[in-house]
C-alpha positions in Angstrom: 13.3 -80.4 -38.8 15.8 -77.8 -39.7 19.2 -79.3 -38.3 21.8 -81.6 -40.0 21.5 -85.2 -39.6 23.6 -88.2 -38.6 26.4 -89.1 -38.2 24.7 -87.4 -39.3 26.3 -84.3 -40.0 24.1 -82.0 -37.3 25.7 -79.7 -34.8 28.5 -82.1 -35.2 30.4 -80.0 -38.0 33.9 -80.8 -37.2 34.7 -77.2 -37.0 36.3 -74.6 -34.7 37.3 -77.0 -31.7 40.3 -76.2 -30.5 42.5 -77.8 -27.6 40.8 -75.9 -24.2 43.9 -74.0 -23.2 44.0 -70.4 -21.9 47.6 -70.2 -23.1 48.2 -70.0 -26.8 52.1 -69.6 -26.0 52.3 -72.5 -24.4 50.2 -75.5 -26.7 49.2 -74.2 -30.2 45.7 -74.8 -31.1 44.6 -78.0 -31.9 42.5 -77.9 -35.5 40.0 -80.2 -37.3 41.6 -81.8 -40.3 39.5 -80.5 -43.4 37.9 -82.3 -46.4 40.8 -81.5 -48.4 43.7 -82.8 -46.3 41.3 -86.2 -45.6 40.7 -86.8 -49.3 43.2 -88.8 -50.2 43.2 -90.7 -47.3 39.5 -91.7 -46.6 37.6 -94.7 -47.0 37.6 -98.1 -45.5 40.8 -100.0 -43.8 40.5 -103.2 -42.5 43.3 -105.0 -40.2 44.5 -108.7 -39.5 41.5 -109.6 -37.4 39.4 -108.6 -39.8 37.8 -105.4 -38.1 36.9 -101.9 -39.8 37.9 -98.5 -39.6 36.3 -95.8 -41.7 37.5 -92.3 -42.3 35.7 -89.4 -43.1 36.1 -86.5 -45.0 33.6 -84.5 -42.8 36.7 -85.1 -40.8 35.9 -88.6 -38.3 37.1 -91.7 -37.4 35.0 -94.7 -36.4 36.5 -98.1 -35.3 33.1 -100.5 -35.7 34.6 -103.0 -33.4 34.8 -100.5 -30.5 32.0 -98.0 -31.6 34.7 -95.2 -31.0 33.9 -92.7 -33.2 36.0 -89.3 -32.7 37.1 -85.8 -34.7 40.1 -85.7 -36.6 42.8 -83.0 -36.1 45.2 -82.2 -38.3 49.2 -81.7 -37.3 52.3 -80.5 -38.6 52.6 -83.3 -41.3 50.0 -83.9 -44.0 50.1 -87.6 -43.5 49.5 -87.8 -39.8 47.1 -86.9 -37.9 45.5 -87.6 -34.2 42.4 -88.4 -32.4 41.5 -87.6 -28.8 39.4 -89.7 -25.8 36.1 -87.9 -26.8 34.0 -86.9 -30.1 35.0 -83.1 -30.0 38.1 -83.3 -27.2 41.7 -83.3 -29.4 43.5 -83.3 -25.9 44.8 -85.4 -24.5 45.6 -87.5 -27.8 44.5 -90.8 -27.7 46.0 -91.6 -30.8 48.2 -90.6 -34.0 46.7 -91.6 -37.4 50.0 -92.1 -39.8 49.0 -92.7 -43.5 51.6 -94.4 -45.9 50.2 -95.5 -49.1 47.7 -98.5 -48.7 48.6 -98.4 -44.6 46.7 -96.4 -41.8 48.6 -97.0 -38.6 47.1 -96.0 -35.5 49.9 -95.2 -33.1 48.1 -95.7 -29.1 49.7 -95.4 -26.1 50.9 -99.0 -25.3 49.6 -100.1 -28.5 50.1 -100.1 -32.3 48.0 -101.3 -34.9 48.1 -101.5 -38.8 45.2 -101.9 -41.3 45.2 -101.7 -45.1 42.9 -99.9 -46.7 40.3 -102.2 -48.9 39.8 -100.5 -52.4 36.3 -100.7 -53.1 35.2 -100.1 -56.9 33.6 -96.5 -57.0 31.9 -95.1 -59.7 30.7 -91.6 -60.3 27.8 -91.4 -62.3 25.0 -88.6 -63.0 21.1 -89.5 -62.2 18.5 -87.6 -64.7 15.4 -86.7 -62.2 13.1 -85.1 -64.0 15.6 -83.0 -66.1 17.7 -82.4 -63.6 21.1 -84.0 -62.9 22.0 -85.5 -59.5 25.4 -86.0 -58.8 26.0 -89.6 -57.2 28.5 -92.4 -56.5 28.0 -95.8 -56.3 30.2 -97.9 -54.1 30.5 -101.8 -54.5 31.1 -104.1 -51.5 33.9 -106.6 -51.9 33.0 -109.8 -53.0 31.1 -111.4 -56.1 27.8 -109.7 -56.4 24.5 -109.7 -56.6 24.6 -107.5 -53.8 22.0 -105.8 -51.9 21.9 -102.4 -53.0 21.1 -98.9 -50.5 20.7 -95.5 -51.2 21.5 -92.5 -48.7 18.9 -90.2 -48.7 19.9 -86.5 -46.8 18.8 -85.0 -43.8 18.2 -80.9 -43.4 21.4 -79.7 -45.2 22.6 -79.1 -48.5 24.2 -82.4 -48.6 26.9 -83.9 -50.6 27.8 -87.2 -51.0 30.9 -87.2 -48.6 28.9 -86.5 -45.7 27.9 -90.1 -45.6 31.4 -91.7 -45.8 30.9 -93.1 -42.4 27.4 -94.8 -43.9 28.8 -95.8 -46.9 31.5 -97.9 -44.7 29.1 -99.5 -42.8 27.0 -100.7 -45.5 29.8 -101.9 -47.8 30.9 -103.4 -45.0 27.7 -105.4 -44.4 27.6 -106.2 -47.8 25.9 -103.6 -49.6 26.5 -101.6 -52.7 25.9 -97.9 -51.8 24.8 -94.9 -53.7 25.4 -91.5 -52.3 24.6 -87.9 -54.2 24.7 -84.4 -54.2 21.0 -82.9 -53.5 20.3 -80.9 -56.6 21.5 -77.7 -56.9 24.4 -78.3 -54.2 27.8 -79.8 -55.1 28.1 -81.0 -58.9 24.4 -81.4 -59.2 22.2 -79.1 -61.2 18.8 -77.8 -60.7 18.0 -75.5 -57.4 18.1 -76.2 -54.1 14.4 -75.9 -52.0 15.7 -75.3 -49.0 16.3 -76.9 -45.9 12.6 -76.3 -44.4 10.7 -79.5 -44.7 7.9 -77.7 -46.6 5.9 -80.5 -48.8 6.6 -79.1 -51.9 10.3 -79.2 -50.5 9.7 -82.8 -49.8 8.5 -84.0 -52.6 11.4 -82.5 -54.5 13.6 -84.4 -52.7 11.3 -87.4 -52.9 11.5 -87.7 -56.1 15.2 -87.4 -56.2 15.5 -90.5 -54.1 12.9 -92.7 -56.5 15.3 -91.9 -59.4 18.8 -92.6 -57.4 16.6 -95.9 -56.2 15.9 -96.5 -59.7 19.6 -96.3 -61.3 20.8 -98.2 -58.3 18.2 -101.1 -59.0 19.5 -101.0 -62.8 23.3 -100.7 -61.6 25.2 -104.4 -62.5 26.0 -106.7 -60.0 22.9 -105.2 -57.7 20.1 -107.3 -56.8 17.3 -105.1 -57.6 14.8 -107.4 -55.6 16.6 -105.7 -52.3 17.8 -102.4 -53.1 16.1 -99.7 -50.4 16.6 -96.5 -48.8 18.6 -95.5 -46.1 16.8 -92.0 -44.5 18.2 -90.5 -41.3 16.7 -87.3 -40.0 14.7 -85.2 -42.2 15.4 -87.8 -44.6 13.1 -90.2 -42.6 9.9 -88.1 -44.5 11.8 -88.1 -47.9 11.5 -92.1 -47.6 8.5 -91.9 -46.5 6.9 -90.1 -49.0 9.3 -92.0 -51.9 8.0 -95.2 -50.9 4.4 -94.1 -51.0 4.5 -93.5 -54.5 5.1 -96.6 -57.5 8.9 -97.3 -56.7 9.5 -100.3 -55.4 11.6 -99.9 -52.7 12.8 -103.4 -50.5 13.1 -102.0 -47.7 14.4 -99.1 -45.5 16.2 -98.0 -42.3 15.4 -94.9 -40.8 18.1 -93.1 -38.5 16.8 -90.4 -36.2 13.6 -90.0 -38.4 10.8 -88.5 -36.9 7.4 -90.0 -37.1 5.6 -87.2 -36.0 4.7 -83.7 -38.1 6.9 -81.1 -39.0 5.4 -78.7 -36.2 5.3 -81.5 -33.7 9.3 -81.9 -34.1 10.3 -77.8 -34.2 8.2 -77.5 -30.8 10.3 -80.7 -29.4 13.8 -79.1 -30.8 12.9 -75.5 -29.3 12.6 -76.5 -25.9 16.9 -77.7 -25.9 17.6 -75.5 -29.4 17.9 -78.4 -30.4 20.3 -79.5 -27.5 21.9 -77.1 -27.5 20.9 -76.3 -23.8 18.8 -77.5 -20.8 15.2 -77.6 -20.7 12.8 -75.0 -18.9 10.1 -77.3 -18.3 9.6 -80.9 -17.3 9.6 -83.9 -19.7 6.0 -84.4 -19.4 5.1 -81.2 -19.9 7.0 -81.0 -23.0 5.7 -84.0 -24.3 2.1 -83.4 -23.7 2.4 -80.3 -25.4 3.9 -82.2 -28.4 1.2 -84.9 -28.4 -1.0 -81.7 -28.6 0.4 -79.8 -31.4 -0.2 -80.1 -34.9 0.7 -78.5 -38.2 3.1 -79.0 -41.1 4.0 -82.7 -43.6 2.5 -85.6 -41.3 4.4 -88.8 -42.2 1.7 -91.0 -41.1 -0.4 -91.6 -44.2 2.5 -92.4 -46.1 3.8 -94.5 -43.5 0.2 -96.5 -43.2 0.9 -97.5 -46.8 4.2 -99.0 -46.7 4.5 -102.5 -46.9 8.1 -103.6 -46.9 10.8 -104.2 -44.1 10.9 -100.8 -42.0 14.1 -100.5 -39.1 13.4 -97.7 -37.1 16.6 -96.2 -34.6 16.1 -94.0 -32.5 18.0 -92.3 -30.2 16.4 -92.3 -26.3 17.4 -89.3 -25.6 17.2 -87.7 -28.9 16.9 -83.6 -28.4 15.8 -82.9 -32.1 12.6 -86.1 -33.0 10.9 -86.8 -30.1 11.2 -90.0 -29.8 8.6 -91.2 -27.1 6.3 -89.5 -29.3 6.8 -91.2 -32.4 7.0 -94.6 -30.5 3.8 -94.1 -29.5 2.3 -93.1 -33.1 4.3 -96.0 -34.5 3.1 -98.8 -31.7 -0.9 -97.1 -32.8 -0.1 -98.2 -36.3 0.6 -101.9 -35.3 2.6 -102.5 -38.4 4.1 -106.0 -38.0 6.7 -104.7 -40.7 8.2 -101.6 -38.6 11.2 -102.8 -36.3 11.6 -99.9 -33.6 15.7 -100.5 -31.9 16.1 -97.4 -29.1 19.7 -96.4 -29.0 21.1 -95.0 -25.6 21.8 -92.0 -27.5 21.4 -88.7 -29.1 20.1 -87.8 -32.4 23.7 -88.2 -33.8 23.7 -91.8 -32.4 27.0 -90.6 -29.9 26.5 -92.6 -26.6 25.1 -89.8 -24.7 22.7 -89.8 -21.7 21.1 -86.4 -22.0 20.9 -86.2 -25.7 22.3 -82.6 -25.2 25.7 -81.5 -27.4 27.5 -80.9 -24.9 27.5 -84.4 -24.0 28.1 -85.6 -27.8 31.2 -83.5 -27.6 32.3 -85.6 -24.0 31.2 -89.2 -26.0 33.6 -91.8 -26.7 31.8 -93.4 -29.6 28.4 -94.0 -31.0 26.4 -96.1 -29.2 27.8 -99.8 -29.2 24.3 -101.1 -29.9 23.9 -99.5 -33.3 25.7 -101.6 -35.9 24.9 -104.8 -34.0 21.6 -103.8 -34.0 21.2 -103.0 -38.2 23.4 -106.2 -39.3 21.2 -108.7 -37.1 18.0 -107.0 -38.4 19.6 -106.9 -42.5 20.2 -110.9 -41.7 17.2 -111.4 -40.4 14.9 -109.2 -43.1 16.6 -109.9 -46.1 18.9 -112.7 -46.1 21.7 -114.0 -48.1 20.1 -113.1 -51.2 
C-alpha cells in the first residue's frame, strides 16, 4: 500500500489549497497554516460542556462532538487562524480560530465559543530497538492512572510523531495513555529508513519497531500493562499484524483502514481510482473479481489466524485504497469471534464521503460521525474500566 494513512495523513497533506478564485487582485490566496505556526498552539481544548477539540500540527481541526474535521489556514496574525464548511474548502470561512494563552476561541457566525486547553503530561523519551533509537512521546490522559495504554503504529510514509495529533486526542480523551514515534531513520530517530513499499523485510523492520514501543509503553508508570495494544491504520494494519504474531503480548488492537488482503491484492484495488484520485474504468464487480483473483506480495492472513486478543476493524465503505468488500469477506472466512468489523460511510481517510474519491474528501464536512462512537462503545465493551 504505498499512500499515507489516516487521518491519516494520505492525499490529505494540507498543502497547496488555495481559496478558488480567478482573481488574485481581488481576494489573496488563502494558505494552510504550517507545522510551525500550529506548534505552539496544538493539542487538546476542552469547553464548559465538556466536549473536545483537537488541533493538529499536520494543520486540522476536529470538533468530536460534531465530527467536523477541516484544514487550517493561516491569516495575517499568528494567533488566529480560520476554518472553512469543507476538509480542503478555506472559503467561505466558517470560522476564526483566536489563540490567547490557555484559550482557543472559535469565533462562528452567530456563535462564539471558548475552550481551555487541557495540559496533558508529555514525555519525550528514546526506545532502543535493536540498536537503533526511535524517537517517541508518551502522552498521559487526565485523571489518576492505571490507564490503558496505546501505541500508534505508521501507515506508508516516513512518519513522525505529530502526524497523529488528531489520534493521540482521541485516545487521551477516551482514557488512554498514548505513545507516538518517529519511524527510524526519519525525524529524531536513528537507523535507516526501508522504504515505504510494504516489502516483508520492510515490514518486519517496522514490526519490530512497534514490539519495542509496545514494550516501553507496558513498562511506562501509571500504564496498566495488562491492556496496553496497538493502534495500526493503513499499511500499519500489516505492521500489527505481524507484531502481534510474534511473543509480545499485545491486549488488543484497532485497525484503521488496514487492509486484510495482500500487498498485490491492495495496489491492483488502488490503481483502478490512483488511489481515488479519479473515476473508475470498469465496473465494481469487475474490479473486485479481479482482486479476489490476484495474488502476490506480504499476505496478513497467517498472522492474523494467530491472534488471539480483542481485534476492532474500521473500514471505510467506500474506501478507494483497501478493498474493503474484499477483506470483509477474508475476515468473515476466518470466523474469529475476537475480530469486531464497524463499516464507516467513508473513505480511507475516514472523511464522510460517499464515493471514497478525494475529490469528495476535499467537499467533506467531517469524518464520519460514526467513528468515535463506534471505538469508545467497543474500548468499553472489550476492555473495561480496568
Amino acid at each position: 500500500m504505498r499512500t499515507v494513512t489516516f487521518l491519516l495523513a494520505a492525499v490529505l497533506c494540507a498543502c497547496g489549497v488555495t481559496s478558488g478564485t480567478t482573481d488574485a487582485s481581488r481576494r489573496p490566496e488563502v494558505t494552510p497554516a504550517s507545522v510551525a505556526a500550529l506548534t505552539p498552539f496544538y493539542g487538546s481544548y476542552s469547553n464548559q460542556d465538556g466536549d473536545l477539540i483537537v488541533i493538529a500540527r499536520l494543520g486540522w481541526y476536529f470538533d468530536l462532538r460534531t465530527s467536523a474535521y477541516r484544514t487550517i489556514y493561516a491569516t495575517p496574525d499568528a494567533k488566529t487562524f480560520s476554518i472553512g464548511f469543507a476538509f480542503q474548502v478555506p472559503s467561505p470561512r466558517f470560522a476564526a480560530l483566536v489563540f490567547s494563552g490557555d484559550v482557543l476561541t472559535v469565533r462562528a457566525s452567530g456563535a462564539t465559543t471558548t475552550a481551555r486547553r487541557l495540559h496533558l503530561k508529555s514525555s519525550d523519551v528514546h526506545i532502543d530497538s535493536g540498536g537503533v533509537a526511535l524517537a517517541a512521546t508518551i502522552t498521559e490522559a487526565e485523571g489518576a492512572g492505571p490507564h490503558p495504554g496505546v501505541v500508534i503504529v505508521h501507515g506508508a510514509e516516513p512518519g513522525q510523531r505529530y502526524f497523529y495529533d488528531i489520534w493521540v486526542g482521541i485516545y487521551t480523551h477516551l482514557g488512554f495513555d498514548v505513545l507516538t514515534y518517529d519511524k527510524r531513520g526519519v525525524g529524531g530517530s536513528s537507523g535507516v529508513y526501508p522504504g515505504e513499499y510494504p516489502s516483508p523485510q520492510a515490514l518486519a523492520v517496522y514490526a519490530e519497531d512497534a514490539e519495542s514501543a509496545l514494550d516501553f509503553l507496558s513498562r511506562w508508570p501509571g500504564v496498566d500493562r495488562r491492556r496496553v495494544g496497538f493502534h495500526g491504520g493503513s499499511q500499519g494494519g500489516w505492521t500489527v499484524a505481524l507484531a502481534m504474531s510474534s511473543r509480545i503480548g499485545a491486549a488488543f488492537a484497532v485497525l484503521a483502514s488496514a487492509a486484510a488482503t495482500t500487498v498485490d491484492q491492495t495496489d491492483l484495488w488502488a490503481s483502478f481510482t490512483n488511489g481515488g484520485a479519479e473515476p473508475a474504468g470498469e465496473q465494481v464487480d469487475q474490479m473486485l473479481a479481479q482482486v479476489r483473483a490476484a495474488g502476490g506480495g506480504y499476505d496478513p492472513r497467517p498472522a492474523l489466524a494467530g491472534i488471539g486478543v480483542p481485534v476492532l476493524w474500521l473500514l471505510g465503505a467506500n474506501d478507494r485504497t483497501v478493498p474493503t468488500t474484499v477483506c470483509v469477506e477474508i475476515l468473515d472466512s476466518m470466523a474469529k469471534p475476537n475480530f469486531t468489523i464497524t463499516l464507516l460511510p467513508a473513505g480511507h481517510a475516514f472523511l464522510a464521503n460517499t464515493s471514497g474519491l478525494l475529490a469528495d474528501d476535499a467537499r467533506s464536512p467531517g469524518l464520519a460521525p460514526q467513528l468515535v462512537p463506534a471505538l469508545s462503545t467497543w474500548i468499553a465493551t472489550q476492555l473495561g474500566p480496568g
